[in-house]
BALO-908250 format. One record per residue: x, y, z of N, C-alpha, C, O in turn; residue number from 0; residue in one letter. Coordinates in steps of 0.02 Angstrom, whole numbers. Layout:
<padrens>
+--------+--------+--------+--------+--------+--------+--------+--------+--------+--------+--------+--------+-----+------+
!   n_xx !   n_yy !   n_zz !  ca_xx !  ca_yy !  ca_zz !   c_xx !   c_yy !   c_zz !   o_xx !   o_yy !   o_zz !  nr ! rest !
+--------+--------+--------+--------+--------+--------+--------+--------+--------+--------+--------+--------+-----+------+
!      X !      Y !      Z !      X !      Y !      Z !      X !      Y !      Z !      X !      Y !      Z ! NUM !    A !
...
+--------+--------+--------+--------+--------+--------+--------+--------+--------+--------+--------+--------+-----+------+
</padrens>
This chain:
<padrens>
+--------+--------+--------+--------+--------+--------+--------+--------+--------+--------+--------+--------+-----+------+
!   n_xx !   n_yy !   n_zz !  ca_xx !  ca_yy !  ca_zz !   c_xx !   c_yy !   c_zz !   o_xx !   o_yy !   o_zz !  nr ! rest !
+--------+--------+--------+--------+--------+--------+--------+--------+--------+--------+--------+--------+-----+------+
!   1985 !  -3047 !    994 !   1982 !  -3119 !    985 !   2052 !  -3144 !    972 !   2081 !  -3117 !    925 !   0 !    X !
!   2088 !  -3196 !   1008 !   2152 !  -3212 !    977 !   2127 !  -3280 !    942 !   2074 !  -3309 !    954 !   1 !    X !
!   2200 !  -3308 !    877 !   2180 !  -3346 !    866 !   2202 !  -3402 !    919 !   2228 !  -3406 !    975 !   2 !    X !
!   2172 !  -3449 !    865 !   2197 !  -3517 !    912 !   2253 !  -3574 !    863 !   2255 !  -3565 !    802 !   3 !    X !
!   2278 !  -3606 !    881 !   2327 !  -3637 !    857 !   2333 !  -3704 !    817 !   2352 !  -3749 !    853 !   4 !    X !
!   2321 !  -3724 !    752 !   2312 !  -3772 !    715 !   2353 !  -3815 !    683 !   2344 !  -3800 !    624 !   5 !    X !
!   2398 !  -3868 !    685 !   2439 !  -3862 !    642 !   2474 !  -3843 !    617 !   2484 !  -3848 !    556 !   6 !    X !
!   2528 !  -3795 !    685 !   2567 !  -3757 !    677 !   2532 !  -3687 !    623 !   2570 !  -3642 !    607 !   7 !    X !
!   2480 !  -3687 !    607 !   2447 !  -3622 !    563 !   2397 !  -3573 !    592 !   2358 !  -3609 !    623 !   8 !    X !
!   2387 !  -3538 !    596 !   2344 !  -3492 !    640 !   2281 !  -3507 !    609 !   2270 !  -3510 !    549 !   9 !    X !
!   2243 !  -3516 !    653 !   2168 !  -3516 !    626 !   2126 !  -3452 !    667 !   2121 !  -3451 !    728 !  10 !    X !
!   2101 !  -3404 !    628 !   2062 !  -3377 !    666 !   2000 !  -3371 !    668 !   1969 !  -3365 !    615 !  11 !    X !
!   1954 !  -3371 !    756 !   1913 !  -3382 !    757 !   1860 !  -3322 !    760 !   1877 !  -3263 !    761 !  12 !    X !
!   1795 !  -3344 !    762 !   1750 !  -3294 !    751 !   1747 !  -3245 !    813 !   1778 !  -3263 !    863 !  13 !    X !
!   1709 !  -3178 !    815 !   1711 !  -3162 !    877 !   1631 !  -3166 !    893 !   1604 !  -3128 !    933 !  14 !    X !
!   1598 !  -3214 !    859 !   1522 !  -3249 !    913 !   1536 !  -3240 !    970 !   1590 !  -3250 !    998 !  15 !    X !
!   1458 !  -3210 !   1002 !   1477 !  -3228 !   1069 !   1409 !  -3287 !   1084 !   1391 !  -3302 !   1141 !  16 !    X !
!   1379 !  -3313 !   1027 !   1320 !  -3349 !   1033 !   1239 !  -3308 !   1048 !   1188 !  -3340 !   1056 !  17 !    X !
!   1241 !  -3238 !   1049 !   1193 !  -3214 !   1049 !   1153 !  -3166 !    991 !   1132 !  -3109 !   1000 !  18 !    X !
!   1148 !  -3209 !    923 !   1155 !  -3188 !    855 !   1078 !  -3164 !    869 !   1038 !  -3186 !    911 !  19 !    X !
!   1071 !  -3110 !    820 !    993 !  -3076 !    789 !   1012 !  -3034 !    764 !   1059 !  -3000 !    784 !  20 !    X !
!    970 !  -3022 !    702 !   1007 !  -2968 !    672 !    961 !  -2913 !    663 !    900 !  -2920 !    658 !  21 !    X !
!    989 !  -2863 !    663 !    958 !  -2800 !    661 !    978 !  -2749 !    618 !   1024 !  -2711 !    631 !  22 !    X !
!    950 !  -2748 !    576 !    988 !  -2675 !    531 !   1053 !  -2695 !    492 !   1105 !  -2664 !    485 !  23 !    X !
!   1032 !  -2758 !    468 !   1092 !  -2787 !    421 !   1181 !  -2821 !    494 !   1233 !  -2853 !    487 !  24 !    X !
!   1154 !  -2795 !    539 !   1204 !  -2820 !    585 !   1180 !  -2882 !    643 !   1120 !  -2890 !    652 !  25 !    X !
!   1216 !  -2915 !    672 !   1218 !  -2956 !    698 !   1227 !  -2921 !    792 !   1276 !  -2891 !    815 !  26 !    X !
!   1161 !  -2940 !    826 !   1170 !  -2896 !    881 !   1213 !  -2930 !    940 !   1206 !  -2904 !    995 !  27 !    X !
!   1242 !  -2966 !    937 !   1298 !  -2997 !    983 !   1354 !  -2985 !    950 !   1384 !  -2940 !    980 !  28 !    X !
!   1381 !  -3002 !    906 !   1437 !  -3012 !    893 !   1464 !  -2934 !    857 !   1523 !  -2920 !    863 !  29 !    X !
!   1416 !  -2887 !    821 !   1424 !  -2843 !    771 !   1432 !  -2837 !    696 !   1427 !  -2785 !    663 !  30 !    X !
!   1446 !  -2898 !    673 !   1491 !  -2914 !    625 !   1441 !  -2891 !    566 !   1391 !  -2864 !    591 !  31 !    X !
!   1440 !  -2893 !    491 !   1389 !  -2902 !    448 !   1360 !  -2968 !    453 !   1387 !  -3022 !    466 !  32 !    X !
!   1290 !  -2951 !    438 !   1273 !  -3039 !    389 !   1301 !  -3077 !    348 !   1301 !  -3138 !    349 !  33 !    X !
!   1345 !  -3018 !    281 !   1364 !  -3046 !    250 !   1458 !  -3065 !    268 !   1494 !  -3098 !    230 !  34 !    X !
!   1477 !  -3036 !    328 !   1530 !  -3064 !    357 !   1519 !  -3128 !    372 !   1545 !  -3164 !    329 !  35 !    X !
!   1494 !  -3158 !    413 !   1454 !  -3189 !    454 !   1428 !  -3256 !    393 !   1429 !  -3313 !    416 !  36 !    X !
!   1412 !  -3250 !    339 !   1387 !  -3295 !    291 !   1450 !  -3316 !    260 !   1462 !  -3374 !    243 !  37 !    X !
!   1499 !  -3254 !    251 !   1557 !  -3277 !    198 !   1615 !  -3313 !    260 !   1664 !  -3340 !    234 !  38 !    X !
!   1614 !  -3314 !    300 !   1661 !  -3328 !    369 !   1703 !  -3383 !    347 !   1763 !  -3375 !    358 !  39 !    X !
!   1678 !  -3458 !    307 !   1702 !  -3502 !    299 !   1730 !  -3503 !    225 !   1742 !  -3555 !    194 !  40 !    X !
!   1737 !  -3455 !    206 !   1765 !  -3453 !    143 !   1822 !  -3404 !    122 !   1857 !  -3400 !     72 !  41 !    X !
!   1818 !  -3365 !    187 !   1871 !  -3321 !    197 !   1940 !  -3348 !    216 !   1954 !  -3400 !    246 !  42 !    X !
!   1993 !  -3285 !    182 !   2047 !  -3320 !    206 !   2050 !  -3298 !    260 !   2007 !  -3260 !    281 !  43 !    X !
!   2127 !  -3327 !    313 !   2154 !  -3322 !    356 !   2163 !  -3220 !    367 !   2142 !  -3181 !    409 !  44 !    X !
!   2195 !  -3215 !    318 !   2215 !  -3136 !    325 !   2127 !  -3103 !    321 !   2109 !  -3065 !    365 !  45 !    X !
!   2091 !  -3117 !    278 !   2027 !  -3069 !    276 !   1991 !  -3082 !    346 !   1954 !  -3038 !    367 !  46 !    X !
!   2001 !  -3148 !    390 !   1966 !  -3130 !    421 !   1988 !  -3111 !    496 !   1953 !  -3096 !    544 !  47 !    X !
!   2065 !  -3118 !    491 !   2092 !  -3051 !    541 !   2084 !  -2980 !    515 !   2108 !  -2943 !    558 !  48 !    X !
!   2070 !  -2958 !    484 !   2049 !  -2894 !    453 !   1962 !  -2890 !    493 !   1935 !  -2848 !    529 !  49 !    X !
!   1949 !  -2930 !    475 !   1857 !  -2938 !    502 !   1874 !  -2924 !    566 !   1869 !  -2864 !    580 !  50 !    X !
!   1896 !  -2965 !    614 !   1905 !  -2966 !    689 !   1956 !  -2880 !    700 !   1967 !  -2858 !    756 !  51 !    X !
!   1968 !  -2862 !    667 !   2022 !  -2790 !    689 !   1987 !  -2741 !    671 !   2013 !  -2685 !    675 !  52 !    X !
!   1921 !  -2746 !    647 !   1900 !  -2689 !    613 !   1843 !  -2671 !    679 !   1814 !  -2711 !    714 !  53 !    X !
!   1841 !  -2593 !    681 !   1793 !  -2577 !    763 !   1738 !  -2614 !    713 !   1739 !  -2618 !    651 !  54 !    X !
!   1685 !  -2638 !    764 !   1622 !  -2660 !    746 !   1572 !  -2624 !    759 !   1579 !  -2578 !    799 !  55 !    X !
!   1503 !  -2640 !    726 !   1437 !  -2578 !    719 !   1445 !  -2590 !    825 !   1484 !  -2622 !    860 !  56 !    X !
!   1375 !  -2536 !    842 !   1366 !  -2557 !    914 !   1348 !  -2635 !    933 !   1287 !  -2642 !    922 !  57 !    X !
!   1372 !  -2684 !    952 !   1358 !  -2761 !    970 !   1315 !  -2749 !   1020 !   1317 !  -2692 !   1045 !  58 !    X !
!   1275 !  -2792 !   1042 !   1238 !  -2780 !   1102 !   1168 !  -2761 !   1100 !   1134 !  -2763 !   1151 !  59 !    X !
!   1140 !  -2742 !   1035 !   1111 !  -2689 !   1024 !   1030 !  -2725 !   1065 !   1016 !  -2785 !   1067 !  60 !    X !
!   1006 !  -2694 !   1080 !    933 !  -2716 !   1096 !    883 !  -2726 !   1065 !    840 !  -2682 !   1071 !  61 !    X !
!    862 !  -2798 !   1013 !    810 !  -2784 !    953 !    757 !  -2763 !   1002 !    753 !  -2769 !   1063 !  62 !    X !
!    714 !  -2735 !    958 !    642 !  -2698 !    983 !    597 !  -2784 !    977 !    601 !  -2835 !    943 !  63 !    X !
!    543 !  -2751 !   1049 !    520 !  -2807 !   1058 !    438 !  -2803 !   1041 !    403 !  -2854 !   1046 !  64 !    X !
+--------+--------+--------+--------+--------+--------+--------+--------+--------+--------+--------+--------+-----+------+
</padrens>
């Protein structure tokens, strides 16, 4: 995900890809935690380039139907 550019300040953005469900405490599009994912807007700048750099669970995952 790169960021994007604010006010001369880096803002970084989420790596949603808009196909959220969660499964097993994870989020099956994006990977992230729930509780990543809940705290997102309260995070700083640095924690949540740490979020975006960190490998993520498997994304993608297929909930059972």
């Amino acid at each position: 995900m790169k960021p994007s550019k604010s006010n001369s300040a880096i803002a970084y953005k989420t790596d949603c890809i808009g196909q959220c469900h969660r499964l097993k405490g994870y989020c099956t599009g994006c990977g992230r935690t729930s509780e990543e994912i809940f705290d997102w807007i309260i995070l700083s700048e640095a924690e949540k380039q740490a979020i975006l750099h960190t490998p993520r669970h498997d994304s993608n995952i297929q909930a059972d139907k």
